[in-house]
C-alpha positions in Angstrom: -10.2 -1.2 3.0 -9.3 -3.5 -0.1 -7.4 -1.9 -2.8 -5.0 -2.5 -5.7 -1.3 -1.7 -6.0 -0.6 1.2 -8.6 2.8 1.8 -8.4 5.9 1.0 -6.1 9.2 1.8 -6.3 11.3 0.2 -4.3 14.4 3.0 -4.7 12.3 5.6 -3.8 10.2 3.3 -0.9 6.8 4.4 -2.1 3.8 4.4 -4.1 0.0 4.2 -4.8 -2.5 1.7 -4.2 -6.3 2.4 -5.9 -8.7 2.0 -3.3 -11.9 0.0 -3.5 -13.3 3.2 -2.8 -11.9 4.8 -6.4 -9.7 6.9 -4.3 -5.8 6.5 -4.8 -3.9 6.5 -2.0 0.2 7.1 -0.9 2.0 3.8 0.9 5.1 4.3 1.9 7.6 1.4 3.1 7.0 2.3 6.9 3.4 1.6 6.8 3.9 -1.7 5.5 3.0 -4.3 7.6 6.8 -6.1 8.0 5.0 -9.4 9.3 2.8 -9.8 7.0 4.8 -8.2 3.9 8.7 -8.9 5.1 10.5 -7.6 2.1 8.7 -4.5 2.7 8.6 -4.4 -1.1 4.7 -4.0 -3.1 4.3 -5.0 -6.4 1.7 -3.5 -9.3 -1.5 -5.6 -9.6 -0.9 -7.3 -6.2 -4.1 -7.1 -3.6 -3.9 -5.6 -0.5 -5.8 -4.7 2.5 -5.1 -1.2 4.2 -5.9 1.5 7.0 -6.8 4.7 6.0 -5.0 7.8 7.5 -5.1 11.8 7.1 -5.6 12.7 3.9 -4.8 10.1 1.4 -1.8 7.9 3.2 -2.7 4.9 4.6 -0.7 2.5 7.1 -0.8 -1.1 8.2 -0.8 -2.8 4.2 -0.6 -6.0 4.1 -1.1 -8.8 1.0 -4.6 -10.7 0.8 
C-alpha cells in the first residue's frame, strides 16, 4: 500500500502514516525497513510504501 507520513517522533520511535486507502495507520521504528530507510527515522509529508498488519500497524515501510 502507498501512503503518506502523518507524524513521527523520533523520541518516542513512532507515528502515523495516512493510507491511500483513507485509513491511518501506526509505524513504529521496528517495522521500518533499515535497508531501505537506514536512519530508521520518517519524516511528515515523505511517501512511503507499506505492509498492512493486525489492526491498523503496518511493517516493512520503506521511502518511494
Amino acid at each position: 500500500m502507498i501512503g503518506q507520513v502523518e507524524s513521527y517522533s523520533d523520541a518516542k520511535r513512532y507515528g502515523f502514516i495516512r493510507g491511500d486507502d483513507g485509513r491511518k495507520y501506526y509505524v513504529s521504528r521496528g517495522n521500518i525497513d533499515k535497508k531501505r530507510v537506514p536512519s530508521g527515522v520518517l519524516h511528515p509529508g515523505s511517501t512511503v510504501e507499506f505492509n498492512t498488519g493486525e489492526g491498523n500497524k503496518v511493517f516493512n515501510v520503506k521511502y518511494l
